[in-house]
Every structure is written in C-alpha cells, then in structure tokens.
C-alpha positions as CSV (number, residue, x, y, z in Angstrom):
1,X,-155.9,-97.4,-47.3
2,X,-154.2,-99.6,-49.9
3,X,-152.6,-101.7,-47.0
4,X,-155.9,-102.1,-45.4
5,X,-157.5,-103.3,-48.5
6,X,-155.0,-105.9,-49.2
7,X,-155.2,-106.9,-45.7
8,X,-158.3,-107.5,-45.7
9,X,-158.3,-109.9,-49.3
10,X,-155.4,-111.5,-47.4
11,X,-157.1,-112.6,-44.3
12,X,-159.5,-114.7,-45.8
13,X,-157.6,-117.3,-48.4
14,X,-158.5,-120.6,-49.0
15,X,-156.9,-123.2,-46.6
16,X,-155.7,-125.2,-49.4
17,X,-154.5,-123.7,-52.7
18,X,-152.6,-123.2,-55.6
19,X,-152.5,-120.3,-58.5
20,X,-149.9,-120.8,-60.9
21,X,-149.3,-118.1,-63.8
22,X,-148.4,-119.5,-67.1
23,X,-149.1,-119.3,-70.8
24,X,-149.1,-121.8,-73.7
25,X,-145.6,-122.4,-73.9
26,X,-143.1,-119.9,-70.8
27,X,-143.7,-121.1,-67.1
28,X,-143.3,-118.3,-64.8
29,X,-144.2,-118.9,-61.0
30,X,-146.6,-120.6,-59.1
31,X,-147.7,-120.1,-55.4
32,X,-148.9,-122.7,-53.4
33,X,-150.7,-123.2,-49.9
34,X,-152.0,-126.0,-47.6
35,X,-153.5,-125.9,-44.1
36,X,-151.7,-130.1,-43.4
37,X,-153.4,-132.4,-41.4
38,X,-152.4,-131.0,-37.6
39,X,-153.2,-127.5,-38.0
40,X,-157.1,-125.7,-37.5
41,X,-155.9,-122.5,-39.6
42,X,-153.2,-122.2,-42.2
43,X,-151.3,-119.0,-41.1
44,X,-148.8,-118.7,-44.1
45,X,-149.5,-116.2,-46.6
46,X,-147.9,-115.7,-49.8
47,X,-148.1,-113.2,-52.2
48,X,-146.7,-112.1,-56.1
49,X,-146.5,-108.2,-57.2
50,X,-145.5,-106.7,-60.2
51,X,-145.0,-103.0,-60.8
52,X,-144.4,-101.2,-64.2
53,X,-144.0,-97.6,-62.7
54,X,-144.8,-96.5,-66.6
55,X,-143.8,-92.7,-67.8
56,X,-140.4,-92.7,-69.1
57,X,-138.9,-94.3,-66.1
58,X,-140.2,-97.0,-67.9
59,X,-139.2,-99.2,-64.8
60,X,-140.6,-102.7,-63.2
61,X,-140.0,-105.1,-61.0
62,X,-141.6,-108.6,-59.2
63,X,-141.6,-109.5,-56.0
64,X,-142.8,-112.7,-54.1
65,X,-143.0,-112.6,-50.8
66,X,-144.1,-115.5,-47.6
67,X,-145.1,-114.9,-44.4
68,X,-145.8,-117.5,-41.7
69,X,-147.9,-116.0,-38.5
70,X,-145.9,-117.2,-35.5
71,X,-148.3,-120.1,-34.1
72,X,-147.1,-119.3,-30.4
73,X,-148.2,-115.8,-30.3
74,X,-151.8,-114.7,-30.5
75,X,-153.3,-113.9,-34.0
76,X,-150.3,-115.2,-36.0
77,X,-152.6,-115.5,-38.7
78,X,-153.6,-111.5,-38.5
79,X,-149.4,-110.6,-38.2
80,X,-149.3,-112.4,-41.3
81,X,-151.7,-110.5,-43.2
82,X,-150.8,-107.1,-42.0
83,X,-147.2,-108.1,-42.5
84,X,-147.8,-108.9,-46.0
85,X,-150.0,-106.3,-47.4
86,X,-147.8,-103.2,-45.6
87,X,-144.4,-104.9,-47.3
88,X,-146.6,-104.8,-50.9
89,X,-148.0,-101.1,-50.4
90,X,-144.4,-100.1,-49.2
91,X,-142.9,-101.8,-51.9
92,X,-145.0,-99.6,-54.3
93,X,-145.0,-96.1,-52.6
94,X,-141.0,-96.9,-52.9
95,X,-140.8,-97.8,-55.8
96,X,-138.3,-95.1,-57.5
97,X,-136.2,-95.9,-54.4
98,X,-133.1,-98.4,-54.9
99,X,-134.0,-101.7,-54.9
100,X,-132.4,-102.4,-51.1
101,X,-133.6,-99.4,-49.6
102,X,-137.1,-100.1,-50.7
103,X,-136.7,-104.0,-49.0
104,X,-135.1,-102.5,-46.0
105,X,-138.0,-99.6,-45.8
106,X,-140.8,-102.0,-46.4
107,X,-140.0,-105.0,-44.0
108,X,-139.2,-102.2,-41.5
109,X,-142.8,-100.5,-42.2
110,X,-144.3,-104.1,-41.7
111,X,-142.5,-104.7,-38.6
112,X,-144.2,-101.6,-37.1
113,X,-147.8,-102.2,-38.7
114,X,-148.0,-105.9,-37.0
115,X,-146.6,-104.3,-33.3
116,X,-149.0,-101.3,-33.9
117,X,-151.8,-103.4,-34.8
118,X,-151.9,-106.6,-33.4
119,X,-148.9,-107.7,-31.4
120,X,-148.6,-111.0,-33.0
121,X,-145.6,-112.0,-35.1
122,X,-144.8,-113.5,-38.3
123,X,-141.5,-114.3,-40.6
124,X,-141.3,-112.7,-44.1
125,X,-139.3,-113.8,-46.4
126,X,-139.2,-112.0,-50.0
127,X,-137.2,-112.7,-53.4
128,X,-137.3,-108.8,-55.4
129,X,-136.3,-109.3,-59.5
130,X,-135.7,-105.9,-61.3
131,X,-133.4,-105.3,-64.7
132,X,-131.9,-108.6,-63.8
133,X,-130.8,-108.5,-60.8
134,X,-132.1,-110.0,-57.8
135,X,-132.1,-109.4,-54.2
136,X,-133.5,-111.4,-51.3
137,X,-134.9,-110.2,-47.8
138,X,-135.7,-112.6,-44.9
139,X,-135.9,-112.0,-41.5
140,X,-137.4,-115.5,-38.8
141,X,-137.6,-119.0,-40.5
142,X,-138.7,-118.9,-43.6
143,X,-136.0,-119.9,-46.4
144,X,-134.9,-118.9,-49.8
145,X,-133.5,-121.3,-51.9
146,X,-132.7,-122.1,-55.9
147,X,-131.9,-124.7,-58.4
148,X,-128.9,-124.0,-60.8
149,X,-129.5,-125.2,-64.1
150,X,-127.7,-128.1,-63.6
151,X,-129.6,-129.3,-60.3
152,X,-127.6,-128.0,-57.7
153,X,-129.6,-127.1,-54.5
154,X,-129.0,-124.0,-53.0
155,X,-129.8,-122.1,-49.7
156,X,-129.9,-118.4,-49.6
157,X,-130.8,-117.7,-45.5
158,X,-129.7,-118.6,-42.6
159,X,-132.7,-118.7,-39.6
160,X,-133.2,-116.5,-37.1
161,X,-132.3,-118.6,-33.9
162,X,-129.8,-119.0,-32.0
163,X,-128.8,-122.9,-33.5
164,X,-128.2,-121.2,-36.8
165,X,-126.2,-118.5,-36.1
166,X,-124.5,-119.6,-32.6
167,X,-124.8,-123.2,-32.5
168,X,-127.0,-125.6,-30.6
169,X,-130.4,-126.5,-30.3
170,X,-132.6,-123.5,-29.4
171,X,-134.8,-122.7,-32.8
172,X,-136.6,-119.8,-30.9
173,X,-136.7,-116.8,-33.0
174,X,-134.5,-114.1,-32.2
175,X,-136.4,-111.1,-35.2
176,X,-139.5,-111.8,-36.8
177,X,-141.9,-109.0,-37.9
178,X,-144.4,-107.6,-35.2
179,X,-141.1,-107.4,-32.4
180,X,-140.4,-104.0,-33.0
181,X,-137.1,-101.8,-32.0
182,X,-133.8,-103.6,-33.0
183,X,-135.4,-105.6,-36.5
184,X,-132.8,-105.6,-38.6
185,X,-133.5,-107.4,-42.1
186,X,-131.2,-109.6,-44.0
187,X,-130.6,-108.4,-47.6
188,X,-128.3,-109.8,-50.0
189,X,-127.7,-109.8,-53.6
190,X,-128.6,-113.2,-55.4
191,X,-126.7,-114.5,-58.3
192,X,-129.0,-114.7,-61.8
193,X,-127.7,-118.1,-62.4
194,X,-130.6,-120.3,-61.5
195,X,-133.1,-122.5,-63.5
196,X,-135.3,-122.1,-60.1
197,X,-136.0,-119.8,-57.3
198,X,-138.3,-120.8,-54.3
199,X,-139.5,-119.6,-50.9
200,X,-140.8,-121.9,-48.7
201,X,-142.2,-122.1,-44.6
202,X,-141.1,-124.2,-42.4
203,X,-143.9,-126.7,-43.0
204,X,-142.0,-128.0,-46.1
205,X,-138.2,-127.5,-45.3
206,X,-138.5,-129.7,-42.1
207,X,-138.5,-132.5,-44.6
208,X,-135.8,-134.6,-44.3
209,X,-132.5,-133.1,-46.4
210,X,-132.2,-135.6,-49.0
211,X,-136.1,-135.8,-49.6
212,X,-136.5,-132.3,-50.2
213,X,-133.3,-132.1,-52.7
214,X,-134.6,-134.8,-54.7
215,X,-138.1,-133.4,-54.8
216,X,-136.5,-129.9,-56.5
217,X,-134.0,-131.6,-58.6
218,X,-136.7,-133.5,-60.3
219,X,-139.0,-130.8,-61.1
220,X,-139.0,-129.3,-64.0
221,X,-141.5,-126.5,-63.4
222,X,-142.5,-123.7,-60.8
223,X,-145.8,-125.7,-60.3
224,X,-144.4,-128.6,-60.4
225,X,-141.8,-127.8,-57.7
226,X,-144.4,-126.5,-55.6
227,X,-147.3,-129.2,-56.1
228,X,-144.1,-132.2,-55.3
229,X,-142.6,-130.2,-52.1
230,X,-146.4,-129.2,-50.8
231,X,-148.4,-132.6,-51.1
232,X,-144.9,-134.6,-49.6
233,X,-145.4,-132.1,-46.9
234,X,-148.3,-133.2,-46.5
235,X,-148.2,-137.0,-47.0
236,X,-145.2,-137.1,-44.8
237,X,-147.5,-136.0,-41.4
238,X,-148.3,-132.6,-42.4
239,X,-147.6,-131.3,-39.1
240,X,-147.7,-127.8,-39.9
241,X,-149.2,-125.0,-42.6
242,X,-147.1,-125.9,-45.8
243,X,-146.1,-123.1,-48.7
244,X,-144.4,-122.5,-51.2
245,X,-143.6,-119.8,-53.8
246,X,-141.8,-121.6,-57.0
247,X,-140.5,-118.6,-59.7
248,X,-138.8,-119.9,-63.0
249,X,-135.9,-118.5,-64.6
250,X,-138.3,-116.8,-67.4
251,X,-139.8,-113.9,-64.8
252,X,-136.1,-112.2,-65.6
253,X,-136.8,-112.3,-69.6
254,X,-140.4,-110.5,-68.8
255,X,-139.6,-107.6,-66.9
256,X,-140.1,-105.2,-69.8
257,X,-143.3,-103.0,-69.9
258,X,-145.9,-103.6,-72.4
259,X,-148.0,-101.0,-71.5
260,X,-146.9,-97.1,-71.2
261,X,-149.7,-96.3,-68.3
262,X,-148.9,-97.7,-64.8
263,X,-149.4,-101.0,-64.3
264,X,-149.9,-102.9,-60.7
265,X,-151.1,-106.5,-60.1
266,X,-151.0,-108.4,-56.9
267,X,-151.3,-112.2,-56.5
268,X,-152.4,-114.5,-53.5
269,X,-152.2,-118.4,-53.8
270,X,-155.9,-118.8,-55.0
271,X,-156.6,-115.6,-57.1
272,X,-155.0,-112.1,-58.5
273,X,-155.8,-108.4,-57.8
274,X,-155.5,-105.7,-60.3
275,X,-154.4,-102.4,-58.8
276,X,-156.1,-99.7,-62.0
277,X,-155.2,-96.3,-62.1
278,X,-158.0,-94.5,-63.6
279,X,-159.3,-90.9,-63.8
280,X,-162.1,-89.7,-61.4
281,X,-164.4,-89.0,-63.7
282,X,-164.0,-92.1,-65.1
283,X,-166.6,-94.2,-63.0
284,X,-166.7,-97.7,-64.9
285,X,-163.0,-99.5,-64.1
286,X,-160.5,-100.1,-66.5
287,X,-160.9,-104.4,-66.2
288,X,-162.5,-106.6,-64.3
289,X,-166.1,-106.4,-62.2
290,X,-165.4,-106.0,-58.8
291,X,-163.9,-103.0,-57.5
292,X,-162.8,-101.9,-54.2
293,X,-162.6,-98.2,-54.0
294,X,-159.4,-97.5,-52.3
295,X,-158.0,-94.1,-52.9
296,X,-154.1,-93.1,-52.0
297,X,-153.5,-89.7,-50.2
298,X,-152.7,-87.4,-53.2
299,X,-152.3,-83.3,-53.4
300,X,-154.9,-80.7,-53.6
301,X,-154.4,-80.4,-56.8
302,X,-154.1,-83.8,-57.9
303,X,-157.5,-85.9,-58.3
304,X,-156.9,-89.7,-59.1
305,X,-158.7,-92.8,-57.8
306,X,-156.9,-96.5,-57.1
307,X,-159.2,-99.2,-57.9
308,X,-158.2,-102.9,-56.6
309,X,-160.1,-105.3,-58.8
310,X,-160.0,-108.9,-58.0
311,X,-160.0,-110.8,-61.4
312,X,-159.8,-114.6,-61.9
313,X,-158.1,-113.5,-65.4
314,X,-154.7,-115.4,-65.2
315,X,-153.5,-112.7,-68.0
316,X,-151.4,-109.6,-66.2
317,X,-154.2,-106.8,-67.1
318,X,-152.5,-103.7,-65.9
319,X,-153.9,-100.1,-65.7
320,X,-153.8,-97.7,-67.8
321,X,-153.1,-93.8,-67.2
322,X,-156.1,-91.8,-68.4
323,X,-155.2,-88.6,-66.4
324,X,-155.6,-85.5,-67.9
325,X,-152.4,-83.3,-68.7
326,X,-152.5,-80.2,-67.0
327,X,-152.0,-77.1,-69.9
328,X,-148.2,-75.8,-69.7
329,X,-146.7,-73.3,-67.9
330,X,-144.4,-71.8,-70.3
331,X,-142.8,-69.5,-67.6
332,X,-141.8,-72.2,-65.3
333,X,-138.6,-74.1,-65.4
334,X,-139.1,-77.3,-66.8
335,X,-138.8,-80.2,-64.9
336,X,-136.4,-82.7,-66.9
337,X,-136.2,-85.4,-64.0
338,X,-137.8,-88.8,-64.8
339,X,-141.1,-89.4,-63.6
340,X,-143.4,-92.2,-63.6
341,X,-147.3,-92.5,-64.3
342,X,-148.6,-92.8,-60.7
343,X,-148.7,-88.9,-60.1
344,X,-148.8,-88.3,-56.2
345,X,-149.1,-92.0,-54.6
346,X,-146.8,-92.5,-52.2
C-alpha cells in the first residue's frame, strides 16, 4: 500500500523543479529536475528519505536516491516511479536490517516490482548516510560522485555497459531495474571525507569532463551545485531529462533524533511527504492537511494507521507515537531486545 501511494505522488512531478532543504545558516541537500529542450516527458525521478526508527534503537538514517526510466523501453517514466517508491518502502520495512542488506533487499524488491508491473526499465542509483558512515548502490547509468574539501572531483560508479567494464564503444545497458533474474547491485562503502556528495543522470554527466569539474569545484552549496550542473545541461543542448541530487557534508552532523516517536519524511524535487504514525482513534493527523490513508499490514492485535501527508513545510515534521501501551504481563518473560516505535510495519 505504502509503495503504491508513493508511486502514485511520484508519477506526476513537475517537468522542471527544484526543492532544496535548508535553514538560516546549515545547507543540507537539494534535488533538482528538468525535462531539457529535446525531451516530451522528463523520466528521471529523485527522491530524499529520512528515518528515525524512535524507541530506544534510537536509530536514523537518509537516503537519496535517482532513477532515470530507460527512454527505449515502453513506460520508462512508470519503471521509474515504481522503481523508486518500492526502494523507499523497502528501505523502511528494513530498516533494523544492516545498512547493505537493506540496499541489496530494496533495489532487489524494485527490480521485481518494475518486471511485475510494467516491463519497462530504469537505473537507480542511491547514496544511504547512517551513524557516519555511508554506502552507495547503483546499478545502469546513473553516477555517484563527491567533492573533497579541497576540490578534488571524485567518481564512485562505474556504468553498466559493456565500454565501462570491458572496453569499447557499446553503452547498452547490461542491469537496470525492471530486467529481472541475474540483477546484481553494486554496493560499496564511501569514504566520509567529502565537502559534497551528488547523484546525477546521464543528462548532466554527458557534459564535457572539464565543464562539469569546473561547474562542482566552484560551488559552494548543494543548490548551488545542482542549479550550475542542471541549467549548463540545459544551455549546452539539453538533449536529454537532466537531474541531480546535491547533499552537503552537514546531513552527517544531523542524523541524531529529536523526536522519541517515529519519525518518516520523504522528498521529491518539487515538494515533501510526511509519513505520521498516529493512533486509530486518533482521526485528525498529527501535521499537515492533506492526508492519504495508507495503512501497512499489521497483526490482529495490533491497530495503527500510516498517514502520508504532503506538506510544503520545508521544516522535517516527523510523527509522533501516540499508541497506547498494552498493560503488563508480569508472567511473561520480558523481552530485553531493542525495539523501535513503528510496532508491526514491515
């Protein structure tokens, strides 16, 4: 249900836009999305999540993920919607999982959703930030890259073709997401030495080499990084969809949970979604106006509801846990595992 929601919010974004998250004086990412000038329909999608699983896990995490619907298939742009609201909804039913396993299990469960769905195909490339360290997923032609602190450009990926692994000239993909049996992801472990991370389709790193480097050495910000690499995208032909995901050095000093309760928001490039974990009887959401009334598969004995509210507050306005406690059972063994706030979701 959660998937189908977000799917749905994804399929529709505005051909060209940008939402950048900030406050008065910390930078923290910025995504960014234009249709070009050769294109009738922009098929990338990208996409911010945060978790604070809450309880006394007390864990969290971000992740930023891109997908670019493959053009050459039919609806590339629906692969790329599917892709990207499975690989959220997976990244949050595993969240307790190690941070690897849950990449590998949720480009896997989006690989199955687009060849169950649609047939089309799309790349998806993801950068996942938790207690300081940082891994990276991509699997077709999207790219990772970073900019040390003192201007170095870096590139984390390697494409999926056959000129990038064996040579040549063929740039057909050999994985992408929607191809089914035999996907297998590339993760790796990213070093937390940069001033900037960013994700970007191939509609921006087709610039030439020494453009592009320039453009990132010169940018001081995540908006700034993606508003420079974008509009030269753009100004330089434009011939295809142009995105990118900028993330600043500060989204590792924010990880830590305000709240105590659960806490969920997801972001496209134009506007964010608030996930709220709320009691039943509670009918009036936590924040926000518009609610979408998706409810997870939970136990018999377990009655919660999962409210996606779309919110044009740039503030992170999280859920709260307002769950009752059930009375104790003082002849049962108590349970002295961690557990987090989200009770039986996922």
């Amino acid at each position: 249900m959660l998937a189908e929601r977000l799917g749905i919010w994804f399929e529709a974004p505005p051909k060209d836009a940008s939402f950048s998250k900030t406050n008065s004086t910390t930078d923290f990412f910025c995504l960014n999305s234009n249709l070009g000038l050769k294109r009738n329909e922009n098929q990338d999608r990208t996409a911010a999540l945060y978790v604070n699983s809450g309880g006394n896990l007390k864990q969290s995490f971000y992740c930023f993920v891109l997908c670019d619907g493959m053009g050459g298939m039919k609806n590339g742009s629906a692969a790329a919607s599917v892709s990207v609201s499975t690989f959220i909804e997976s990244l949050i039913v595993c969240r307790n999982d190690p941070p690897e396993q849950r990449l590998q299990i949720s480009a896997l469960a989006a690989n199955d959703a687009v060849k169950k769905r649609n047939g089309g195909g799309s790349t998806l490339s993801a950068v996942l930030i938790s207690e300081n360290k940082i891994f990276s997923l991509n699997v077709g032609d999207s790219r990772i890259y970073s900019k040390s602190t003192n201007g170095v450009v870096k590139r984390h990926t390697k494409d999926d073709n056959l000129k990038e692994f064996a040579g040549g000239e063929d740039e057909r993909l050999l994985q992408f997401i929607g191809m089914g049996d035999g996907l297998r992801p590339h993760i790796n472990t990213l070093e937390n030495d940069f001033d900037l991370l960013f994700l970007t389709s191939d509609g921006v790193h087709s610039l030439d080499t020494n453009v592009f480097d320039k453009l990132v050495q010169n940018s001081h910000s995540s908006t700034e990084l993606c508003s420079r690499l974008v509009s030269t995208s753009v100004w330089t032909g434009g011939h295809d969809n142009a995105s990118v995901i900028g993330v600043s050095k500060s989204i590792t000093e924010n990880l830590k949970p305000e709240r105590q309760g659960p806490e969920i928001a997801v972001w496209n490039n134009s506007s964010e979604m608030q996930i709220v974990w709320a009691d039943r009887e509670q009918k009036k959401p936590l924040s926000g106006d518009n609610t979408l009334d998706a409810k997870p598969p939970v136990a018999e004995h377990q009655d919660p509801d999962f409210d996606l509210t779309e919110n044009d507050d740039l503030g992170l306005e999280g859920g709260q846990d307002n769950r009752k406690t059930p009375p104790k059972n003082k002849n049962k063994t108590k349970n002295k595992e961690p557990k987090d706030s989200f009770g039986d979701f996922g």
